[in-house]
N, C-alpha and C positions, 0 to 999 in steps of 0.2 A: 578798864578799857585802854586797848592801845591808840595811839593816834600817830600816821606817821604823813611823809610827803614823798611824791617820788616823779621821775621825768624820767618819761616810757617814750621809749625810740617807735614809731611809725616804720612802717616798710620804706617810706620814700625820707627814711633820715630824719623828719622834726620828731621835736621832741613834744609831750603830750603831759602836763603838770598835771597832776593827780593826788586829789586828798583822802587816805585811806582810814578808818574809822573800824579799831577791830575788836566785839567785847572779847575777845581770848576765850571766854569757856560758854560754851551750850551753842556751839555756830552748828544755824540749821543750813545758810547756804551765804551766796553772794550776793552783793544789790548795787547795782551799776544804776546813779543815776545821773539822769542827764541836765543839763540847764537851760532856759529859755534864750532867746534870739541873741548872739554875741553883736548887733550890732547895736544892738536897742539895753544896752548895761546887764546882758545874760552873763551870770558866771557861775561857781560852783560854789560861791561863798552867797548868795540869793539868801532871802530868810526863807522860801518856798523849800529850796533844794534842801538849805540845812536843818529844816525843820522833818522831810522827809529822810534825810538822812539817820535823824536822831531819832526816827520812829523804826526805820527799818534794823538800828541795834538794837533797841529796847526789842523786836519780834526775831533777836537770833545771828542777823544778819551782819556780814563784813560789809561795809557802806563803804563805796567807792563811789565817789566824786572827781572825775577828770573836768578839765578846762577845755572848751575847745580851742581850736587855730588861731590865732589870733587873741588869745582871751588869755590875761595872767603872765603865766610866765612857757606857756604852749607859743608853739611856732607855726608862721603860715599867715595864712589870710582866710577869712568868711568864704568858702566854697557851698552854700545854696544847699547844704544837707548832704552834700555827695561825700567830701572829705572830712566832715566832720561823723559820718556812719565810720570812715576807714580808722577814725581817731578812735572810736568806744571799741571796735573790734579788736585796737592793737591794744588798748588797756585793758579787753577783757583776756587773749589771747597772752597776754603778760601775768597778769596777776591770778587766774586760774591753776595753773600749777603748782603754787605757792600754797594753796589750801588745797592739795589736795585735791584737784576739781568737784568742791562743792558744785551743787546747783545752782543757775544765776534767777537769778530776778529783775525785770527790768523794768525800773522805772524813768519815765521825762514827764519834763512840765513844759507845755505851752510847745516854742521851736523843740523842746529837747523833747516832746512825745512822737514828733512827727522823725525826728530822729532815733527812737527807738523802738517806732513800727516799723522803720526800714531793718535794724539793726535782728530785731526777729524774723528775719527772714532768711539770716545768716549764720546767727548764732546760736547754739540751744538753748534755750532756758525753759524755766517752768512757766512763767506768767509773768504778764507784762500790766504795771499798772500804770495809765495814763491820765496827768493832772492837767485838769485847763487845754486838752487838746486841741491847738491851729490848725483845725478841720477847714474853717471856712477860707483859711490862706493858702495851705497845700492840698497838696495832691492824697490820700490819706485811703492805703488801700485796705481789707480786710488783715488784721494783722494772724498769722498762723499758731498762735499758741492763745491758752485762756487767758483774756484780759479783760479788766474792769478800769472805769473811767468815772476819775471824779471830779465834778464840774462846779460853778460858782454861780446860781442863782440868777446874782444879777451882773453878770461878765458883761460888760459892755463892748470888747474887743471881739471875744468871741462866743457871738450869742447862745444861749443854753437851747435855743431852735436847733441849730444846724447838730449842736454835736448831742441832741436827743435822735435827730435823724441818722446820724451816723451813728448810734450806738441800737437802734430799733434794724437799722438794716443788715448790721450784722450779727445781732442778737447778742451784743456787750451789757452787760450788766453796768447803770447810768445810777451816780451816785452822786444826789445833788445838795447840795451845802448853802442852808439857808440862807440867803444878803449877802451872800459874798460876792467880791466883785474879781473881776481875772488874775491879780494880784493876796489876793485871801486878806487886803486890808483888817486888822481887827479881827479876823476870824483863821486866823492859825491854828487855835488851839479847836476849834471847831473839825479846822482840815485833817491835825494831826488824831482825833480821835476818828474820823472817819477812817484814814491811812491804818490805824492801829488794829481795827476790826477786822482789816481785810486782810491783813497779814500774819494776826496771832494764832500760832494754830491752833 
């Protein structure tokens, strides 16, 4: 496996640090994923994200991990979902050509799924899979490609109520991960097997 680092130019000039994860042989597509809230200690180095990262190589995938605005060594300031959507577009829009335009996959957890239901609205991919979804803090609309969502039992942040209702209403497949709490404390390996099933083909 290759692992490399990179700082992708934005249309508005900042630059977007990005940790790329490549196994080199049997790549089924790409996996952009995203990171929880950069102002509450979200980054791409998270044990969730790199935990998800390391499942989406083991299933095929080039694991790409951007920073957003603000976070690392990425430029800018916390923009509320709006700039930090323009941030995974310009890392997707970058590093797509590079393979060839595999297929993307998009995965976030927590702030980073509600950032990449916007991001499917934009960008092709196959499926979008959403960890620990901040359903009950944003706005969270019906995202347009097949997506599944795997949730923590006992999230105390964000209750396993609201985002069974948002996954019942728009008929997402709800994957829920025994005692875990919004963070997968102790249960990583729990999350990473669940993440593993849904992606092997």
């Amino acid at each position: 496996m290759k692992r490399y680092r990179l700082r992708i130019r934005r249309p508005d000039g900042g630059a977007v640090e990005t940790a790329v994860e490549d196994p080199e042989s049997g790549r089924r597509g790409l996996a952009l994923i995203a990171h929880p809230h950069p102002l509450h200690g979200g980054s791409m180095d998270n044990k969730v994200v790199t935990t998800l990262a390391r499942v989406a190589v083991e299933c095929g995938y080039v694991a790409v991990r951007p920073n957003f605005r603000g976070v690392g060594a990425s430029e800018g300031a916390y923009d509320h979902g709006e700039g930090e959507t323009e941030d995974l577009l310009a890392v997707a829009g970058f590093v797509a050509p590079r393979y060839a335009h595999l297929p993307w996959m998009l995965i976030g957890f927590s702030f980073g799924a509600y950032v990449q239901h916007r991001v499917a609205s934009q960008l092709h991919a196959e499926r979008l899979i959403m960890v620990a979804p901040a359903v009950s803090m944003y706005a969270f609309e019906p995202a347009p490609i097949p997506t599944d969502i795997l949730h923590g039992e006992a999230d105390a942040l964000i209750p396993l109520a609201a985002v069974r209702a948002y996954a019942e209403a728009h008929r997402f497949p709800l994957h829920v991960i025994p005692g875990a709490d919004h963070f997968f404390h102790k249960k990583l390996a729990e999350l990473k097997a669940a993440a593993l099933a849904l992606c092997r083909p």
